[in-house]
Biopython code that builds the backbone (N, CA, C, O; Angstrom):
import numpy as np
from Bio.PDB.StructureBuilder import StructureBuilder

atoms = [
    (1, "UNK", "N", (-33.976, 11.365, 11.132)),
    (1, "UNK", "CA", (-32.937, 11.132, 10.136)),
    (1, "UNK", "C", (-31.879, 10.192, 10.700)),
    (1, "UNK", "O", (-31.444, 10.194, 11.851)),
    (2, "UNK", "N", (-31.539, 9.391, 9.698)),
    (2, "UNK", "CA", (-30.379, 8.446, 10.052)),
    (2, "UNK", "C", (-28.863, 9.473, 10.270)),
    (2, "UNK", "O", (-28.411, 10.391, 9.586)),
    (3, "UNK", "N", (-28.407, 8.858, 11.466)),
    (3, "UNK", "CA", (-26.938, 9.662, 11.744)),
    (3, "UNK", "C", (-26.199, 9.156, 10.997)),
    (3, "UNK", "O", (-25.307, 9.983, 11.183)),
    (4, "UNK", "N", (-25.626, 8.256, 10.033)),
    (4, "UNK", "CA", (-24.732, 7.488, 9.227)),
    (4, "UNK", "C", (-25.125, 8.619, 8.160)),
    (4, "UNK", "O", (-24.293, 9.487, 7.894)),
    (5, "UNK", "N", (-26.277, 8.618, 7.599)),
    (5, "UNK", "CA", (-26.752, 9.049, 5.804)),
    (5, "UNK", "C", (-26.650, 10.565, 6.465)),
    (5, "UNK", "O", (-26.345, 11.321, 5.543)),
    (6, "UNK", "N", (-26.822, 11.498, 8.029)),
    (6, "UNK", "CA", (-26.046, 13.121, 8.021)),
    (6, "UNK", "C", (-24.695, 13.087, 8.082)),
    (6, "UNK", "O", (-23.892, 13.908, 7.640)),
    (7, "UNK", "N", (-24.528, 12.204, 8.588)),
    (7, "UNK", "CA", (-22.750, 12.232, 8.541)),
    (7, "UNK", "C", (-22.191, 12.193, 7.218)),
    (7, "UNK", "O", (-21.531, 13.128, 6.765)),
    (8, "UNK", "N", (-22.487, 10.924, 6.462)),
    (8, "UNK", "CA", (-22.090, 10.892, 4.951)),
    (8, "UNK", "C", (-22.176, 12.005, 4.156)),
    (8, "UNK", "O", (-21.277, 12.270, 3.358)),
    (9, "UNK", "N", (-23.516, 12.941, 4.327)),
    (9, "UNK", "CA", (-23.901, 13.813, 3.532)),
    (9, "UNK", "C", (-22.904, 15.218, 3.973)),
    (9, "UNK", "O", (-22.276, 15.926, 3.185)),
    (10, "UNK", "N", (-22.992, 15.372, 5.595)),
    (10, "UNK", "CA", (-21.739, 16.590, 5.733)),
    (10, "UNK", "C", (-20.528, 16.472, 5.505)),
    (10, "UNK", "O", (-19.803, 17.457, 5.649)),
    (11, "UNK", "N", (-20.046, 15.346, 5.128)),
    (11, "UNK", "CA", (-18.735, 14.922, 4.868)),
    (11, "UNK", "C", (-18.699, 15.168, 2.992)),
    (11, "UNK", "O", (-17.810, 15.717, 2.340)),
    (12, "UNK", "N", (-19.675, 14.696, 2.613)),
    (12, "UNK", "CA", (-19.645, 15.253, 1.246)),
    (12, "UNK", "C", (-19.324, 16.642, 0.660)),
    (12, "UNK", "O", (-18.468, 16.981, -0.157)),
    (13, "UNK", "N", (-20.361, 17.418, 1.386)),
    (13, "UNK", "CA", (-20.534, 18.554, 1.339)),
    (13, "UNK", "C", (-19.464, 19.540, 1.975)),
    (13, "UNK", "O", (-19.486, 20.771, 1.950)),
    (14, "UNK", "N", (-18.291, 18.495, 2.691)),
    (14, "UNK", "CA", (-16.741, 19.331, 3.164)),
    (14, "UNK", "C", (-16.035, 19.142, 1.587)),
    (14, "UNK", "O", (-15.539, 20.064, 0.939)),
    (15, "UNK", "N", (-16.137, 17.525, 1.101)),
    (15, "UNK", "CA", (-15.450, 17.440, 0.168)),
    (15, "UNK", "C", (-15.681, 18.486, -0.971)),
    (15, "UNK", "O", (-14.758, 19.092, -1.516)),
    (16, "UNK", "N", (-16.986, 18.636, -1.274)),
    (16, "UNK", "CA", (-17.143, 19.192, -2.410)),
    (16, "UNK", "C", (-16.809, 21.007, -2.052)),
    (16, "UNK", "O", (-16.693, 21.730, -3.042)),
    (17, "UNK", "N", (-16.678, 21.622, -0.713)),
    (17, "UNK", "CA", (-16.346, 22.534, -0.775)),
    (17, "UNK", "C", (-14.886, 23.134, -0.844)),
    (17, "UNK", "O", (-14.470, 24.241, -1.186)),
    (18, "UNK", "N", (-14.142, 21.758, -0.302)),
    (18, "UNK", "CA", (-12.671, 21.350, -0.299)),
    (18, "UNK", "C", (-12.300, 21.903, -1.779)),
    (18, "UNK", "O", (-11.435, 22.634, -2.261)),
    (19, "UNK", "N", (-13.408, 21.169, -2.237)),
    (19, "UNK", "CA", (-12.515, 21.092, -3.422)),
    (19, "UNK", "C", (-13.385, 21.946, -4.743)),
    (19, "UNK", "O", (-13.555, 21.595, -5.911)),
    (20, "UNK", "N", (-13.796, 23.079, -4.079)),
    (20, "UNK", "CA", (-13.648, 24.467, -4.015)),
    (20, "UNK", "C", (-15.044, 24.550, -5.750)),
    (20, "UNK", "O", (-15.029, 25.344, -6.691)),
    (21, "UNK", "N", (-16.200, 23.152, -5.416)),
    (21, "UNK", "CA", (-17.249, 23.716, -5.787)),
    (21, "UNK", "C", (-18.648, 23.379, -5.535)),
    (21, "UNK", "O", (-19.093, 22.482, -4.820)),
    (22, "UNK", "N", (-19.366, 24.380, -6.349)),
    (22, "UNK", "CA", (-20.611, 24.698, -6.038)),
    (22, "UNK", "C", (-21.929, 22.944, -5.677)),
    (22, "UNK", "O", (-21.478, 21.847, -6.006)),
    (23, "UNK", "N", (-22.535, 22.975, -5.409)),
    (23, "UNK", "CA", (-23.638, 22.309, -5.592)),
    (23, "UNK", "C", (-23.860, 21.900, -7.404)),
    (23, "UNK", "O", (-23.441, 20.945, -8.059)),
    (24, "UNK", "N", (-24.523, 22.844, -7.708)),
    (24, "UNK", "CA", (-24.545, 22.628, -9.067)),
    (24, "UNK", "C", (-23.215, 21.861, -10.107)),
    (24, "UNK", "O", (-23.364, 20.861, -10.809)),
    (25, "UNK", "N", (-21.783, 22.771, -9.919)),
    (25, "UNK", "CA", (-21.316, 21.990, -10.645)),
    (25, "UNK", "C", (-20.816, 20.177, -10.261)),
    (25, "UNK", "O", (-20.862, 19.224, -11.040)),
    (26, "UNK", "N", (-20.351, 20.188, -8.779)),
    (26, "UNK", "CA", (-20.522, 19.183, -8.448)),
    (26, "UNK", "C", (-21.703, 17.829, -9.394)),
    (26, "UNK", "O", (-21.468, 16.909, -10.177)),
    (27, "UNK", "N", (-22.963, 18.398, -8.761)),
    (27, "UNK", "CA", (-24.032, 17.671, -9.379)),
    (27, "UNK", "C", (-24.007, 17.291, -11.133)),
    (27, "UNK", "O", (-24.396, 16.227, -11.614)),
    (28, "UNK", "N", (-23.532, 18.280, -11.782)),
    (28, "UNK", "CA", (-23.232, 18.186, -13.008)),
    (28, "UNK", "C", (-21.845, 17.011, -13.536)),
    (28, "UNK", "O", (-21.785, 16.341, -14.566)),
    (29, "UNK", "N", (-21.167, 17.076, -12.757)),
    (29, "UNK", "CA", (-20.132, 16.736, -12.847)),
    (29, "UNK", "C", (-20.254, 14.613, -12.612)),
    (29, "UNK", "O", (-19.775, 13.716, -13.306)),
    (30, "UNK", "N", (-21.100, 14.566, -11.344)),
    (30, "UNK", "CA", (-21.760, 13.432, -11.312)),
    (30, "UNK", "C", (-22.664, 12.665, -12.074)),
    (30, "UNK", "O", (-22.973, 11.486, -11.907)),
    (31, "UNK", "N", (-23.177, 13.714, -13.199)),
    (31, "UNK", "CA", (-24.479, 13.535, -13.338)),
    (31, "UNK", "C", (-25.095, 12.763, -12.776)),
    (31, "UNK", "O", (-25.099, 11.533, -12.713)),
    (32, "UNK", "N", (-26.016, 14.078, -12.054)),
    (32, "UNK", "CA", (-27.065, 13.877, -10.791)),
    (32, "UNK", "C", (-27.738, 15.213, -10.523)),
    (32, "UNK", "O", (-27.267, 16.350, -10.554)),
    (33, "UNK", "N", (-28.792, 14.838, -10.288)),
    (33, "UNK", "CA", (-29.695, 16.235, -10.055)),
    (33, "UNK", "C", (-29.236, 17.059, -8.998)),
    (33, "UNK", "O", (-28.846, 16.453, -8.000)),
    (34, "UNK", "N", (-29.182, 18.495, -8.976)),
    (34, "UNK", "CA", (-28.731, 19.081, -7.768)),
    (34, "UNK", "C", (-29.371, 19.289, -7.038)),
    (34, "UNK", "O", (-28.656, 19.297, -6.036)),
    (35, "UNK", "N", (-30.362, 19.500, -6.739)),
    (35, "UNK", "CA", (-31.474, 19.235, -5.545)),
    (35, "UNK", "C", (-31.216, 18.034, -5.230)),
    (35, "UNK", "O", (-31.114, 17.967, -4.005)),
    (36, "UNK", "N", (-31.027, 16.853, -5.818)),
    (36, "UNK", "CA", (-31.095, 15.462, -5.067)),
    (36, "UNK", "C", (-30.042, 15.763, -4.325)),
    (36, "UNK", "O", (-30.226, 15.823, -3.109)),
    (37, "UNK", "N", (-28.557, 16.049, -4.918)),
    (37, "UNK", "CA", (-27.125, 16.474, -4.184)),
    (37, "UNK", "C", (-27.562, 17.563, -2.701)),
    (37, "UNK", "O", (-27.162, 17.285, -1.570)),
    (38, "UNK", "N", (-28.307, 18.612, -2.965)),
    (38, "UNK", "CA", (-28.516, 19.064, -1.664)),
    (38, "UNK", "C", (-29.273, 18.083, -0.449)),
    (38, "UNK", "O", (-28.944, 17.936, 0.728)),
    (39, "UNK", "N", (-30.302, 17.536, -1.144)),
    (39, "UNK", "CA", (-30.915, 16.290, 0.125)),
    (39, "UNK", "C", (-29.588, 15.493, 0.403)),
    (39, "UNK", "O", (-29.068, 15.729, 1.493)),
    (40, "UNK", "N", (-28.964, 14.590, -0.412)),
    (40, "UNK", "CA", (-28.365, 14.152, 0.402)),
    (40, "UNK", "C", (-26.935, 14.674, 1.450)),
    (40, "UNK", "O", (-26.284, 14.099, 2.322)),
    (41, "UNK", "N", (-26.887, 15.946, 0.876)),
    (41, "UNK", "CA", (-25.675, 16.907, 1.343)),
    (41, "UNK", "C", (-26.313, 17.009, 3.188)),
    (41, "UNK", "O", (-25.675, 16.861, 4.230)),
    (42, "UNK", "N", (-27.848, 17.327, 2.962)),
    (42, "UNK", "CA", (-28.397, 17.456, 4.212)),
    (42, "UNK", "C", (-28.523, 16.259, 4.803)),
    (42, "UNK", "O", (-28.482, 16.543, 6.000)),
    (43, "UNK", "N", (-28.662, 15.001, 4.705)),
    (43, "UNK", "CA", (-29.049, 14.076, 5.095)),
    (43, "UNK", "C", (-30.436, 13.936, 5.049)),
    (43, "UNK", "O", (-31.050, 13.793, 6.106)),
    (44, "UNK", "N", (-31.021, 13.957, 3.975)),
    (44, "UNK", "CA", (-32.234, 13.613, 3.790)),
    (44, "UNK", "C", (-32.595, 12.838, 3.356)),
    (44, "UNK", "O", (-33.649, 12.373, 3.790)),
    (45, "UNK", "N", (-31.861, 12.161, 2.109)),
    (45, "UNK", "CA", (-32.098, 11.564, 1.282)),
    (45, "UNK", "C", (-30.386, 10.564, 1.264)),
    (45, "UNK", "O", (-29.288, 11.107, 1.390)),
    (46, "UNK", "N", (-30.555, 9.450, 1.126)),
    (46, "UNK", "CA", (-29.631, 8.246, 1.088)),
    (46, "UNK", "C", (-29.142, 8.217, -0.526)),
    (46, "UNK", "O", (-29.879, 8.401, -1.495)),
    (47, "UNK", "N", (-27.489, 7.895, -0.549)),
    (47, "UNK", "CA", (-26.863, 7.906, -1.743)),
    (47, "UNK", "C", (-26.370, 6.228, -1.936)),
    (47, "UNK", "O", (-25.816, 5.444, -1.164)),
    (48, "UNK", "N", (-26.782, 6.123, -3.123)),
    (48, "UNK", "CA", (-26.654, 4.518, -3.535)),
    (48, "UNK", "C", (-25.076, 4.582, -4.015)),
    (48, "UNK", "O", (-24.625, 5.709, -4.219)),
    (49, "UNK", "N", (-24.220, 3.465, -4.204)),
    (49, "UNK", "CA", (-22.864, 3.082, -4.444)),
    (49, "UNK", "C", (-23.112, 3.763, -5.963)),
    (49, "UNK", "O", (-22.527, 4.815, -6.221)),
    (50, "UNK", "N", (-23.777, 3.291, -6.720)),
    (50, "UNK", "CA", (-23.094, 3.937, -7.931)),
    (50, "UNK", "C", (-23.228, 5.179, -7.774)),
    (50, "UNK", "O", (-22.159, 5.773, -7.919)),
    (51, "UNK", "N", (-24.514, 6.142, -7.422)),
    (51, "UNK", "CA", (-23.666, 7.692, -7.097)),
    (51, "UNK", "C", (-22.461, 8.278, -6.334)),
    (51, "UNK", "O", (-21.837, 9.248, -6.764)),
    (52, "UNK", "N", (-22.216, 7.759, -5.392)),
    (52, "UNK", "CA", (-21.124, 7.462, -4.774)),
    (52, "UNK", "C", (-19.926, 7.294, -5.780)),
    (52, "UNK", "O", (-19.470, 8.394, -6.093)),
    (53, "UNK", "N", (-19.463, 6.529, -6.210)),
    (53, "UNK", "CA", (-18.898, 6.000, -6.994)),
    (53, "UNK", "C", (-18.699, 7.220, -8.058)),
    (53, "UNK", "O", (-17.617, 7.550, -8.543)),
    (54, "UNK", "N", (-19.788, 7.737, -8.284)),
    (54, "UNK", "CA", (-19.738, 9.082, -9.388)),
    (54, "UNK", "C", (-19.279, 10.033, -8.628)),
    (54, "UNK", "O", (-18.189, 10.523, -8.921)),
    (55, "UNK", "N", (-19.862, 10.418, -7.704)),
    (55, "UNK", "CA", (-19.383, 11.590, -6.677)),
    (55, "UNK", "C", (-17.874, 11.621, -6.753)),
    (55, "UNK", "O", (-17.177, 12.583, -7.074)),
    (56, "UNK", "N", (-17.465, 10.341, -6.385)),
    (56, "UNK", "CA", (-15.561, 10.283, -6.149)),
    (56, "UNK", "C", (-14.560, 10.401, -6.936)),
    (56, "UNK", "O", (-13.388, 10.764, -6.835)),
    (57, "UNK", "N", (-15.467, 9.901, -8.008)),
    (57, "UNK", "CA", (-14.677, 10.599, -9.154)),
    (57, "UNK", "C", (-14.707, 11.567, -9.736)),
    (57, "UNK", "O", (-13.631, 11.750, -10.307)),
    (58, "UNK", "N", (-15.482, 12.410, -9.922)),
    (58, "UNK", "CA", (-16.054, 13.794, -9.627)),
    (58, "UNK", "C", (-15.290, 14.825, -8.793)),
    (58, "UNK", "O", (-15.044, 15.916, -9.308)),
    (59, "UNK", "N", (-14.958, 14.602, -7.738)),
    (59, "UNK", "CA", (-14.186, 15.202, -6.885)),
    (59, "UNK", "C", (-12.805, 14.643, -6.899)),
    (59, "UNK", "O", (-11.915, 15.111, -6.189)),
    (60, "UNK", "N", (-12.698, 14.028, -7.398)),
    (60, "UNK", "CA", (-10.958, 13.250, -7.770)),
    (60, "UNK", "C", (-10.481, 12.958, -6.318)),
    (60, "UNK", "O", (-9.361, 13.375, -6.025)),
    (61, "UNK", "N", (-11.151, 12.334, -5.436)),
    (61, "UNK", "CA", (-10.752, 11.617, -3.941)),
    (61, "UNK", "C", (-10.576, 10.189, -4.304)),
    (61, "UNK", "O", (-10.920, 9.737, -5.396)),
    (62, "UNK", "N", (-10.056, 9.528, -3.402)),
    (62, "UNK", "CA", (-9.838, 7.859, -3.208)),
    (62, "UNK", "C", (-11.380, 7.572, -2.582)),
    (62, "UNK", "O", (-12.166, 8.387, -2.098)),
    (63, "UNK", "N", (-11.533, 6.029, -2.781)),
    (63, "UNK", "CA", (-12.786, 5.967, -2.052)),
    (63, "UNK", "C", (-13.154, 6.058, -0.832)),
    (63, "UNK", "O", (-14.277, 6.472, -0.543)),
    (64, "UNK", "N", (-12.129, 5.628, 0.215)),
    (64, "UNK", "CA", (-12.600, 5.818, 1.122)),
    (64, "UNK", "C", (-13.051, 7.124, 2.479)),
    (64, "UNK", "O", (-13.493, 7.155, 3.628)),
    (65, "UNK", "N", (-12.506, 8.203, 1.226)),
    (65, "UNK", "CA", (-12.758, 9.701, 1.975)),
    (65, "UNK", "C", (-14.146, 10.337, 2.466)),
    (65, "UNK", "O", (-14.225, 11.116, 3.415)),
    (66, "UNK", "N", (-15.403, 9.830, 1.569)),
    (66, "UNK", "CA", (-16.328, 10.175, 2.209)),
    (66, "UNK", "C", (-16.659, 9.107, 3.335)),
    (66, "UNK", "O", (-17.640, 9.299, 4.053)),
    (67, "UNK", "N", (-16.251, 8.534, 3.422)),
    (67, "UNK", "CA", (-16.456, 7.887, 4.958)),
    (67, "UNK", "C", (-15.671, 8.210, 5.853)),
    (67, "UNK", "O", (-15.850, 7.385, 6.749)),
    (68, "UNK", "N", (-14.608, 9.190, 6.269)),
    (68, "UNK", "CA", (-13.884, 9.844, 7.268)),
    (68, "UNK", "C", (-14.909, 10.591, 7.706)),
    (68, "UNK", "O", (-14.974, 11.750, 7.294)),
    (69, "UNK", "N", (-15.553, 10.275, 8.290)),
    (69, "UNK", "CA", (-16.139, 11.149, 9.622)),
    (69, "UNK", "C", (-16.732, 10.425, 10.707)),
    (69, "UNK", "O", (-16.968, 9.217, 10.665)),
    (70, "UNK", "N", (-17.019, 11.331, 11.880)),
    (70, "UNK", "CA", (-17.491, 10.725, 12.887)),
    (70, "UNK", "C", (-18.965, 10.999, 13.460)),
    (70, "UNK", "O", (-19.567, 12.067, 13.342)),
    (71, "UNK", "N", (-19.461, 9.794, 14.129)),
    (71, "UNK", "CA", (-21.185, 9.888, 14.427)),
    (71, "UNK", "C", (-21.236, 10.753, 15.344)),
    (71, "UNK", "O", (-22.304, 11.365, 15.373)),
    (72, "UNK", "N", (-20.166, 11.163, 16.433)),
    (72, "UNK", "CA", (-20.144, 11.867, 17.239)),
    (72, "UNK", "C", (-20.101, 13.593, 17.077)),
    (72, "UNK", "O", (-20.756, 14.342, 17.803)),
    (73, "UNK", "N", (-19.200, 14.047, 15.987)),
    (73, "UNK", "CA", (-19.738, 15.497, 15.591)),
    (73, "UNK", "C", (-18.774, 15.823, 14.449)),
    (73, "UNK", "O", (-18.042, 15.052, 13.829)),
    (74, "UNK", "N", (-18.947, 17.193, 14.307)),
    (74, "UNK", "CA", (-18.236, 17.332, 13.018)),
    (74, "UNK", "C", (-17.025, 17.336, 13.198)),
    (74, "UNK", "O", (-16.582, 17.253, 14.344)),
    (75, "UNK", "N", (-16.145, 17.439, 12.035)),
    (75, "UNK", "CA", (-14.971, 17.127, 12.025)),
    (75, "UNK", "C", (-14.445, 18.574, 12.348)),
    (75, "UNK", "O", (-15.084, 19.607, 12.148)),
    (76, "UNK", "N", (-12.842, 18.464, 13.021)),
    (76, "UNK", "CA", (-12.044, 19.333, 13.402)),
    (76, "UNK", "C", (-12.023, 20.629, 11.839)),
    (76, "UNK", "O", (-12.347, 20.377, 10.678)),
    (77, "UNK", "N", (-11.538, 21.919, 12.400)),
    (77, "UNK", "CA", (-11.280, 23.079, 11.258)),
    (77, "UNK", "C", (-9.320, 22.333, 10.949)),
    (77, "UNK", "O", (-8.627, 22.624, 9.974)),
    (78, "UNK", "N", (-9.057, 21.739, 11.677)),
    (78, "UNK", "CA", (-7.415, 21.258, 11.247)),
    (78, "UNK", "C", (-7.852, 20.390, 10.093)),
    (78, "UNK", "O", (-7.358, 20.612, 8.987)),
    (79, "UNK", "N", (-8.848, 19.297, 10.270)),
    (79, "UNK", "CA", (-9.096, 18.384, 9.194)),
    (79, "UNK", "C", (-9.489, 18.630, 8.105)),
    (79, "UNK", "O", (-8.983, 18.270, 7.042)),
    (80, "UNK", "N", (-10.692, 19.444, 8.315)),
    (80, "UNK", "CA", (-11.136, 20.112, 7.180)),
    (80, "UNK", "C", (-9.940, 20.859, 5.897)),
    (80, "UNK", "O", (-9.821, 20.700, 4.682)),
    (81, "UNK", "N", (-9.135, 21.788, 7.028)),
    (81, "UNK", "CA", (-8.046, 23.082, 5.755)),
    (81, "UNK", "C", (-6.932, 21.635, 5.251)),
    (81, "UNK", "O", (-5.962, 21.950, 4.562)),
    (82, "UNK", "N", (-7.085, 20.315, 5.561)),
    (82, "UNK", "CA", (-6.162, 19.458, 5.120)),
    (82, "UNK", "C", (-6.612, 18.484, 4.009)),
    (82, "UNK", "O", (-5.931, 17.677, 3.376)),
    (83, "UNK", "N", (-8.196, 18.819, 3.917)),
    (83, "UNK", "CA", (-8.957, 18.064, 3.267)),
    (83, "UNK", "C", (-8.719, 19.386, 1.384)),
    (83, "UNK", "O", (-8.558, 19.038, 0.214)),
    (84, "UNK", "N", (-8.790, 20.415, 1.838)),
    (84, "UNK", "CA", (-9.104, 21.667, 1.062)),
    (84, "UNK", "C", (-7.422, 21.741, 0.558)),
    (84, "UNK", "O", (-7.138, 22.398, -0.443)),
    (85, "UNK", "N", (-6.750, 21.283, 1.051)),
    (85, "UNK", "CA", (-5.240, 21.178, 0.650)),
    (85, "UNK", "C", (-5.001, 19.994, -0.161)),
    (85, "UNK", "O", (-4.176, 20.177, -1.056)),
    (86, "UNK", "N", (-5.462, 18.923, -0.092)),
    (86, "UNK", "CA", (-5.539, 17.880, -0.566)),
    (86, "UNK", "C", (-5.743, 18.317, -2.199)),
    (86, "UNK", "O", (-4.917, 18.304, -3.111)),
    (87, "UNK", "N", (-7.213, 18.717, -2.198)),
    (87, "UNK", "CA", (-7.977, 18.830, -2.990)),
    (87, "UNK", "C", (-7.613, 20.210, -3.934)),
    (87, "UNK", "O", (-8.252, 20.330, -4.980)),
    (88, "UNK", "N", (-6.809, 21.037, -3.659)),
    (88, "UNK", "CA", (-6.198, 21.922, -4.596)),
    (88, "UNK", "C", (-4.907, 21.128, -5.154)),
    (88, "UNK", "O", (-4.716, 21.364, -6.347)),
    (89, "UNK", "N", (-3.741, 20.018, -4.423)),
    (89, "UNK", "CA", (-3.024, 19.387, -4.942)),
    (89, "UNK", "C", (-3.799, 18.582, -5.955)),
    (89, "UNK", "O", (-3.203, 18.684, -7.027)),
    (90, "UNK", "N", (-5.009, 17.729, -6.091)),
    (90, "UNK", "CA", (-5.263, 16.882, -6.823)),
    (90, "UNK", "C", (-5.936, 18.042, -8.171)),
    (90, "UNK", "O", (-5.971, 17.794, -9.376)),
    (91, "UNK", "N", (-6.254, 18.889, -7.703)),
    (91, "UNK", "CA", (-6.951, 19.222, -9.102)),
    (91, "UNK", "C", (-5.479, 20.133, -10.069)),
    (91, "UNK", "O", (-5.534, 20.437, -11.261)),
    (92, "UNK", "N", (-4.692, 20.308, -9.447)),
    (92, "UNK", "CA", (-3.653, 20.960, -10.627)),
    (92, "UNK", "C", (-2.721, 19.821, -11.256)),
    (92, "UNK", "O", (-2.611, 18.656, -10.874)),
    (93, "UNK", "N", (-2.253, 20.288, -12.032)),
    (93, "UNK", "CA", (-1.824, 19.460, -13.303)),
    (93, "UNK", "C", (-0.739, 18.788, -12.597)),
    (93, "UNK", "O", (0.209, 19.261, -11.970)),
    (94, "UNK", "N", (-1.111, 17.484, -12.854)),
    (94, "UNK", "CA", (0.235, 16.496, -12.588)),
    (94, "UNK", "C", (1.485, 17.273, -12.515)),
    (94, "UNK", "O", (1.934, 17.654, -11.435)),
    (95, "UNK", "N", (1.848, 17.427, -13.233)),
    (95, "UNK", "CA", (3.482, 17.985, -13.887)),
    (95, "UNK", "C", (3.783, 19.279, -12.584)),
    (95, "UNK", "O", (4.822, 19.398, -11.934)),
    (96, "UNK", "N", (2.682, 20.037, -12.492)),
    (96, "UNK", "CA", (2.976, 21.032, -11.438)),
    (96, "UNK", "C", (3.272, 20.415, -9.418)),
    (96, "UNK", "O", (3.696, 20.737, -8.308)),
    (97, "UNK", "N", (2.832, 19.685, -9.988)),
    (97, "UNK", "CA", (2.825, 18.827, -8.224)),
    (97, "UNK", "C", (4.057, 19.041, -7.544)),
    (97, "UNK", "O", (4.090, 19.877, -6.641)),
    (98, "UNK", "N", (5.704, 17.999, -8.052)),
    (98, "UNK", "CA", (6.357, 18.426, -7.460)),
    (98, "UNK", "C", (7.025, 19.898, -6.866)),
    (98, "UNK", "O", (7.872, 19.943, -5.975)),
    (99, "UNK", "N", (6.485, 21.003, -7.520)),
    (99, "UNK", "CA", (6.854, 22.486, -7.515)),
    (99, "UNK", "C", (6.017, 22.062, -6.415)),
    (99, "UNK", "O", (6.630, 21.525, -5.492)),
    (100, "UNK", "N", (4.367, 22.208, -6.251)),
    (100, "UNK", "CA", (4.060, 22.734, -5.261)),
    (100, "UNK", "C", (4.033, 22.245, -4.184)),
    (100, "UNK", "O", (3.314, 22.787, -3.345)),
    (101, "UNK", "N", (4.856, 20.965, -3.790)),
    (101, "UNK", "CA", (5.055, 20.289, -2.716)),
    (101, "UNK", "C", (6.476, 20.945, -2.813)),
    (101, "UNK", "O", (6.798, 21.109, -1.636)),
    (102, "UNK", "N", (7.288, 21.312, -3.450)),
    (102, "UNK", "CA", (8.437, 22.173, -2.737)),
    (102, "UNK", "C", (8.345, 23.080, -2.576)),
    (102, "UNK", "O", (9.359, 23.478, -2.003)),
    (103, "UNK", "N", (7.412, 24.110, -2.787)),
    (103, "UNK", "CA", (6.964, 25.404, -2.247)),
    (103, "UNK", "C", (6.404, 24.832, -1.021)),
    (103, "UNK", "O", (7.172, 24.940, -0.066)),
    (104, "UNK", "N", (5.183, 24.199, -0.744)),
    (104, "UNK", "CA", (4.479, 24.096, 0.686)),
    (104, "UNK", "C", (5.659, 23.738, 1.612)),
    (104, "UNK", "O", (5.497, 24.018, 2.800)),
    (105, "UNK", "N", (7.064, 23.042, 1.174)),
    (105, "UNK", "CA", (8.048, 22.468, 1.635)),
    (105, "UNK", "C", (8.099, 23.465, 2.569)),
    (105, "UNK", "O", (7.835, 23.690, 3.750)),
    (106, "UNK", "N", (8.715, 24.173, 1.198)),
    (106, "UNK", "CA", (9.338, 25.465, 2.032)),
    (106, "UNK", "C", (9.041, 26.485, 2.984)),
    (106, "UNK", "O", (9.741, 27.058, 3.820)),
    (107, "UNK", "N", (7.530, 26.603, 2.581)),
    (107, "UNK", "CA", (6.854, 27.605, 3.263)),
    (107, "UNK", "C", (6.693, 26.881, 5.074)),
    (107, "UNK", "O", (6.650, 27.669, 6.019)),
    (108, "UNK", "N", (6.632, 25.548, 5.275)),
    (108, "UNK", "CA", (6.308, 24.661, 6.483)),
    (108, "UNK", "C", (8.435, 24.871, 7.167)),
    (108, "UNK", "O", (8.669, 25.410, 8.248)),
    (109, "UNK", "N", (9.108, 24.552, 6.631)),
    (109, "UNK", "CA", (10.276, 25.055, 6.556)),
    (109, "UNK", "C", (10.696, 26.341, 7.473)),
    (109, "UNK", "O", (11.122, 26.438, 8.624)),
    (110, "UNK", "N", (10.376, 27.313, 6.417)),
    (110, "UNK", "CA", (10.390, 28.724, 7.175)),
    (110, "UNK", "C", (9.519, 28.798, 8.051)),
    (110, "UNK", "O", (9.894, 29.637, 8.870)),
    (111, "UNK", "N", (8.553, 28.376, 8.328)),
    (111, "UNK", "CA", (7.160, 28.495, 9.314)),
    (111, "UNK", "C", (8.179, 27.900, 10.842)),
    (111, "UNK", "O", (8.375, 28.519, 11.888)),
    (112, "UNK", "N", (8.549, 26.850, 10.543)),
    (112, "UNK", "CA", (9.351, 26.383, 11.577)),
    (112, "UNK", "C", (10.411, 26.894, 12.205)),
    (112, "UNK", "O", (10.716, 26.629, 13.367)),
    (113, "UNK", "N", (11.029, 27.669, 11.436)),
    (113, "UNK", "CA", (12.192, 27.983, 11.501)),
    (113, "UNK", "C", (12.316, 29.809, 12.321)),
    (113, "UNK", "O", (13.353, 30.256, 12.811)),
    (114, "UNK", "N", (10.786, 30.659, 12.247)),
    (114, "UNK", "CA", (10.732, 31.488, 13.084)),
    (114, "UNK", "C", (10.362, 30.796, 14.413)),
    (114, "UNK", "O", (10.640, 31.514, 15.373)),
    (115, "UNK", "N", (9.831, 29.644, 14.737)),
    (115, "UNK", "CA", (9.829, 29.624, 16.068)),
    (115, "UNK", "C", (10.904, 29.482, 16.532)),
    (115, "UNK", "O", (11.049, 29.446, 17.754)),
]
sb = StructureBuilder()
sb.init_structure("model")
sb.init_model(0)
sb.init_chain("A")
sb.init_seg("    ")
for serial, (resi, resn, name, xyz) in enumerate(atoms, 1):
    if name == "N":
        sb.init_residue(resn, " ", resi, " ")
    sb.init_atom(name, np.array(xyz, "f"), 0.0, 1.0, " ", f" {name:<3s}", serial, name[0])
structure = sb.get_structure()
């Protein structure tokens, strides 16, 4: 197996858990078969730009997020819970955003503030 097309595919498969779904709906969401989504989740199978392209919007990321990773190994558990943070900010409603960036404010705030 190509290390570029496992890397791409575990990096997918952070995003789509980031952002807190299944295989199936993912795949649905792309329209794209979900078995094909698991090959390439595994690196089995190579994803062309326009699925790509569907995938990202699908998961409501910028483009260049499934390419954050490295050939060398998987990505950090810091990167990952920042990827899964991301991805609960993008999926709630516009209008709610600034609240919950002044709650996380706060909560990083007080977090600091017991040490």
């Amino acid at each position: 197996m190509s290390a570029l097309r496992e890397g791409m595919g575990r990096r997918l498969a952070e995003l789509r858990r980031a952002a807190r779904l299944t295989q199936e709906e993912l795949a649905s969401l792309a329209d794209i078969d979900s078995k094909y989504l698991g090959a390439v989740e595994r690196g089995q199978k190579n994803v062309s730009f326009e699925v790509l392209e569907r995938l990202i919007h699908a998961l409501k990321i910028e483009p260049y997020e499934p390419f954050l990773f490295s050939l060398k190994g998987r990505k950090s558990q810091p990167a990952a819970d920042e990827d899964a943070l991301l991805a609960l900010v993008r999926r709630s409603d516009k209008a709610l955003r600034p609240t919950l960036i002044h709650v996380l404010s706060e909560i990083v705030r007080l977090h600091q503030a017991k040490k």
